[in-house]
C-alpha positions in Angstrom: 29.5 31.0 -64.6 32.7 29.7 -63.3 32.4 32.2 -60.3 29.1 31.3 -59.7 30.0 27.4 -59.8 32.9 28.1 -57.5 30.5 29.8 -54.7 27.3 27.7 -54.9 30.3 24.9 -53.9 31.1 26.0 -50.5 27.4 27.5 -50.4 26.5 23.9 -50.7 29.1 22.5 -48.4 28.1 25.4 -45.7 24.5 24.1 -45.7 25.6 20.4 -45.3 27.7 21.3 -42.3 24.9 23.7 -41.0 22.8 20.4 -41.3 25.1 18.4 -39.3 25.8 21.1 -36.6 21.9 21.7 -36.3 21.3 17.8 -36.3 24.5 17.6 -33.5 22.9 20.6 -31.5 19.7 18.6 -31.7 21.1 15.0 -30.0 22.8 17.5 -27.4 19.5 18.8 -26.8 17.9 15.5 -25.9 20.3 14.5 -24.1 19.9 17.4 -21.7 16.5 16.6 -21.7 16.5 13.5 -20.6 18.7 14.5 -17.5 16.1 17.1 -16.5 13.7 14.2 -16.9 14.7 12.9 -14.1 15.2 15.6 -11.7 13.6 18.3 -13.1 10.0 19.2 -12.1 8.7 20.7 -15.6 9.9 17.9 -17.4 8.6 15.3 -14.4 5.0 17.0 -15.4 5.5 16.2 -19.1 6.9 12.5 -17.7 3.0 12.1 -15.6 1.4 13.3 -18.8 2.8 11.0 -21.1 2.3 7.8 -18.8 -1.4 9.7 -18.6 -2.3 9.3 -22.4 -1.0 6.0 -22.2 -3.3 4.9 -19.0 -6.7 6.2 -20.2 -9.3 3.6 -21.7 -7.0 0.7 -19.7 -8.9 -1.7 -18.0 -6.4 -2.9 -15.9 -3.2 -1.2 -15.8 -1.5 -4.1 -14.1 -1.4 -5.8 -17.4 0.0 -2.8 -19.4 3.7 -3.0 -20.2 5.0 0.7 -19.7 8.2 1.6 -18.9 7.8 4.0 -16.0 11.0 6.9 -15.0 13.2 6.3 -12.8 11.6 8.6 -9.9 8.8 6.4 -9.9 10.5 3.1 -9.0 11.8 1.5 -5.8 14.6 -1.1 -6.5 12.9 -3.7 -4.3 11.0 -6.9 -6.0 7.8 -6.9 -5.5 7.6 -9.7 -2.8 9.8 -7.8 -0.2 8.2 -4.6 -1.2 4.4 -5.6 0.0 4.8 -7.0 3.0 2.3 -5.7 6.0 4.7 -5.9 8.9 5.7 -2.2 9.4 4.9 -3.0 13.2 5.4 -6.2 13.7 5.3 -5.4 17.8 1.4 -4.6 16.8 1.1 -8.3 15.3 3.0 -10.2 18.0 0.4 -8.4 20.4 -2.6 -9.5 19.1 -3.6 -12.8 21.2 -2.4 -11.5 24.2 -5.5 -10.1 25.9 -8.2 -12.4 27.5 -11.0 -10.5 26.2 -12.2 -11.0 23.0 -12.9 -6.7 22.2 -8.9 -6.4 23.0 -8.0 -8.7 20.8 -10.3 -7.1 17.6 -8.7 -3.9 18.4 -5.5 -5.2 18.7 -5.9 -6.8 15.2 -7.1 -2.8 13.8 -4.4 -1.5 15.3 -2.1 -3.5 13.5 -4.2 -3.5 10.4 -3.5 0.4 10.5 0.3 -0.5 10.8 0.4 -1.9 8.0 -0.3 1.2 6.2 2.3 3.2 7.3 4.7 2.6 3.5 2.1 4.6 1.8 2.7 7.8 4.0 5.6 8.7 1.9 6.2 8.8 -1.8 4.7 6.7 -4.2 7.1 4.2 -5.7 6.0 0.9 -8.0 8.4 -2.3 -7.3 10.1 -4.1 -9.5 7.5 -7.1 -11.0 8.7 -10.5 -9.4 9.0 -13.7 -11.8 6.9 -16.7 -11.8 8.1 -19.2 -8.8 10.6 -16.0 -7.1 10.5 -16.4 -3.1 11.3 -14.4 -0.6 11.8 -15.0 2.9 12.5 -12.4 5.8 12.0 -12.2 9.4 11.9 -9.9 12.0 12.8 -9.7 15.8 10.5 -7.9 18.3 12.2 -6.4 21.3 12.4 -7.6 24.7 11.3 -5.0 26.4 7.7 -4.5 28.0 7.5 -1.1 26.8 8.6 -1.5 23.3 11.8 -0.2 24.5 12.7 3.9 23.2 14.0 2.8 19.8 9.8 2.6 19.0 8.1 4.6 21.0 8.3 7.3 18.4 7.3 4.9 15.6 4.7 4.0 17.2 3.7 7.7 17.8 3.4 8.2 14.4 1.0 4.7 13.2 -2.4 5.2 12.7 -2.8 2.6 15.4 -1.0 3.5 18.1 -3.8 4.7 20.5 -6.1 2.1 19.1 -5.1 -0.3 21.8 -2.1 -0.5 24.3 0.5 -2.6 23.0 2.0 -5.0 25.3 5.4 -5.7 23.8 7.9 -8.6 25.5 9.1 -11.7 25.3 8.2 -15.1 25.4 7.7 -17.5 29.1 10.8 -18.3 28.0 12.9 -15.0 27.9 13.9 -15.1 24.2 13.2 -12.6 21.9 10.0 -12.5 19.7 10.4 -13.9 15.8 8.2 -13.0 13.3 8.9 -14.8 10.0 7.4 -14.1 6.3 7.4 -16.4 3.4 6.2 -15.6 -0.2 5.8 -16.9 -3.6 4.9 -15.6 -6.7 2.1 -18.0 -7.7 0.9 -16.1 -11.1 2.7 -13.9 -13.1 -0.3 -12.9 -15.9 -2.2 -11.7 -13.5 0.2 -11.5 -11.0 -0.8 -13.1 -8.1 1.6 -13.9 -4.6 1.0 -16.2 -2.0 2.3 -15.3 1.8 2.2 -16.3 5.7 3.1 -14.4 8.5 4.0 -16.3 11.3 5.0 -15.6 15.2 5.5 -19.3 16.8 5.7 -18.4 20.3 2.4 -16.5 20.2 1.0 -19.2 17.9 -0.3 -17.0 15.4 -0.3 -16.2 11.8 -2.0 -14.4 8.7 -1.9 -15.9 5.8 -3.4 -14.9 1.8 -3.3 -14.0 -1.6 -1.9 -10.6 -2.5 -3.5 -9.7 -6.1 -4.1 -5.9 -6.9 -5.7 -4.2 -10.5 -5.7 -0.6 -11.0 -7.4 1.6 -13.4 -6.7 5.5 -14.4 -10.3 7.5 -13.4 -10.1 11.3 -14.0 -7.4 13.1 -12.4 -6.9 10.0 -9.9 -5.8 6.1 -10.3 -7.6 3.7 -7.8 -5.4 0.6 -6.8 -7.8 -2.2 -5.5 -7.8 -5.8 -4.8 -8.3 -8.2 -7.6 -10.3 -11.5 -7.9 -7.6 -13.6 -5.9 -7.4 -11.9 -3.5 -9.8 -12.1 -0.5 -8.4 -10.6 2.3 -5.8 -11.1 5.0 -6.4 -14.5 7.3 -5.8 -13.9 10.9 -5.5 -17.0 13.0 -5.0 -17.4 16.6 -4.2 -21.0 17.7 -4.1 -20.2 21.2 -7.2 -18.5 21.7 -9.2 -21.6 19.9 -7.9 -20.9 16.8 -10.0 -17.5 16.0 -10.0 -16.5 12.3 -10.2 -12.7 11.5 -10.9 -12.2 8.2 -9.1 -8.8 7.2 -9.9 -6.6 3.6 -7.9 -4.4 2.0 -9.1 -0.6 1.3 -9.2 0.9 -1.8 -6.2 3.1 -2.6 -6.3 6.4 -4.7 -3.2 8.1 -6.4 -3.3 11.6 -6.7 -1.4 14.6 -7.8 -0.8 14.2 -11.1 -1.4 17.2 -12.5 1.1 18.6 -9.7 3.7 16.2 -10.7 3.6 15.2 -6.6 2.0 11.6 -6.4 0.1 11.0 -2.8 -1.9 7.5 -1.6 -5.5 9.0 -0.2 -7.8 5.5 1.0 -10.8 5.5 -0.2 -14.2 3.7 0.2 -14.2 1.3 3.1 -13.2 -2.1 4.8 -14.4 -4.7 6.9 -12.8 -6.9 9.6 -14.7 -9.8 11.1 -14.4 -12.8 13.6 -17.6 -15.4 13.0 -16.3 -17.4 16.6 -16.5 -14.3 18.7 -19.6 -12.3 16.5 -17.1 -9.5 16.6 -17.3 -7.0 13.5 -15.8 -3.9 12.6 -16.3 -1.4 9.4 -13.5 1.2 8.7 -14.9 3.7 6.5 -12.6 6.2 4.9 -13.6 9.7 3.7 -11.7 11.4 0.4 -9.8 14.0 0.8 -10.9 17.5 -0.7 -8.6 19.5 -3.2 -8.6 23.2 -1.2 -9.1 21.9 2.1 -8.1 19.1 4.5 -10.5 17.0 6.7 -10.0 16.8 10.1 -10.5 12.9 10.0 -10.4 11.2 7.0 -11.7 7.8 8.8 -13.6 6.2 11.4 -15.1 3.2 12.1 -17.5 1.2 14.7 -16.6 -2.3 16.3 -19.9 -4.4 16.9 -21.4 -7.8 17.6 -23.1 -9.8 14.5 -25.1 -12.8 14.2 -23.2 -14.9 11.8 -26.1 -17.1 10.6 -28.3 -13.9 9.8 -25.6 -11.2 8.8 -22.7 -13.0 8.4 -22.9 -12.8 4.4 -24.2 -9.4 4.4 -20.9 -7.6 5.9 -19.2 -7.2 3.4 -21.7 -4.1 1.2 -22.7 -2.6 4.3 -21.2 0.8 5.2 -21.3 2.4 8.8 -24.6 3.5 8.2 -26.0 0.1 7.2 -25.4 -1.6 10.4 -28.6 -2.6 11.8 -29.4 -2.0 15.2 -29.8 -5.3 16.8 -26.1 -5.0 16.2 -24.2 -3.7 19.6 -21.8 -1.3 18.8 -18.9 -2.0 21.8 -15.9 0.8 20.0 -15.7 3.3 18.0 -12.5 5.1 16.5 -11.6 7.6 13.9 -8.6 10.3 13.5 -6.2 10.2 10.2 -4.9 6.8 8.6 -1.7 8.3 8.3 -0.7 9.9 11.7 -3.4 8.5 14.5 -6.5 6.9 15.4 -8.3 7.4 18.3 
């Protein structure tokens, strides 16, 4: 018995430190884990899924706290990330012209600037607190062509062959300023205030910025919320014309291949009720084994305000009625060029 005592002792002790070797092994094993998490693209899949089970049956994932992996943030705030001035040479050029069609598609082809930060990969800034500001500003070159340093940006907007921009400087000789403020007005939902301004050009945009999003299928569409009603375009020196501007709706896709993509979806609407100017940008979804040669066009045409005016906004290409005079059409890829 006492031999038997004297080996179930270490057996005993064995199995404790077996225990503690497996439980050590274990921990080690996490750890490793978690550093494939991040670079890893098996364990980037599993990441998707997870933040997956958590997104379905959410109204509004805006409002849902989840901490996201590192791959899937940008270290920006919020208020510097969304700012529409990817070409701000595009924006300084949209009073310029004398007639009125220049001018709306000067305003598309900056609209399709804009764009241009969701042509790489998808990152979510960091959420900016209640009453944060931020204020930037850009300066335009001085030369007439845009000068080399953006010819091949330009090359590569949606916009670029949308209208010729006329790039320079002011009567004066100085260069262009285009300055941004914003303020984070709401946090729950939250909501930003901005304006865009160029003072030598006398214009600005100004507006809300206030986006929900909800997990469909094997997609997540990113739309505008309640606040927000569009971007405000106004030109003081051409007697203070107003383009109202909307916002697409955006789809995320690729989740199931761990490789997260912005397609545009549905369509959008730009109007001006001084010059009865109107133009619909419809965009076409992208197929899963094949790749359209155009995935948007649009029509620029002349409205009656008092009879259509509140009507715009549900019609699609094929809606608009034909006492309306189409003057320009466009279409091409969002992402690369418009014709």
């Amino acid at each position: 018995m006492g031999k038997e005592a004297t080996e179930t002792t270490p057996r005993n002790s064995v199995s404790a430190d077996s225990e503690t070797q497996r439980q050590k092994i274990q921990a080690e094993d996490v750890d490793r884990a978690e550093d494939v998490h991040v670079d890893g693209d098996q364990s980037k899949f599993s990441a998707i899924l997870s933040i997956l089970r958590k997104l379905v049956g959410v109204a509004d994932v805006i409002d849902l706290r989840l901490s996201l992996p590192s791959q899937l943030l940008d270290p920006i705030p919020n208020l510097e990330y969304w700012n529409y001035m990817e070409s701000p040479e595009h924006f300084v050029a949209i009073p310029e012209s004398d007639d009125e069609i220049e001018r709306m598609l000067a305003v598309l082809a900056w609209w399709f600037s804009k764009m241009l930060k969701h042509t790489g990969k998808v990152h979510k800034p960091f959420n900016s607190i209640l009453g944060e500001q931020f204020f930037c500003r850009w300066e335009v070159p001085g030369s007439a062509s845009g000068g080399a340093g953006d010819c091949s940006r330009r090359e590569d907007t949606a916009s670029s062959s949308i209208t010729n921009v006329s790039l320079g400087t002011d009567e004066a000789g100085d260069k262009l300023q285009v300055e941004y403020i914003t303020e984070q007005v709401s946090h729950h939902p939250p909501v930003s205030a901005f304006v865009y301004r160029c003072k030598q050009r006398g214009i600005e945009a100004v507006g809300m910025d206030h986006i929900k999003a909800k997990f469909t299928g094997l997609s997540a569409t990113v739309a505008t919320g309640t606040e927000c009603k569009g971007i405000f375009v106004r030109l003081a020196q051409r007697d203070n014309e107003t383009y109202r501007c909307t916002h697409p709706v955006g789809s995320i896709v690729g989740w199931l291949r761990g490789s997260l993509k912005v397609q545009m979806i549905e369509s959008s609407y730009i109007v001006c009720a001084k010059t009865g100017l109107a133009a619909i940008i419809e965009f076409k979804e992208e197929r899963w084994f094949s790749k359209d040669k155009g995935n948007v066009t649009g029509k620029v045409f002349r409205y009656d305000e008092s009879a259509y005016g509140d009507q715009i906004a549900s019609w699609r290409l094929k809606d608009i009625p034909k006492l309306c005079k189409v003057v320009a059409t466009f279409g091409g890829n969002w992402d690369q060029r418009v014709n």
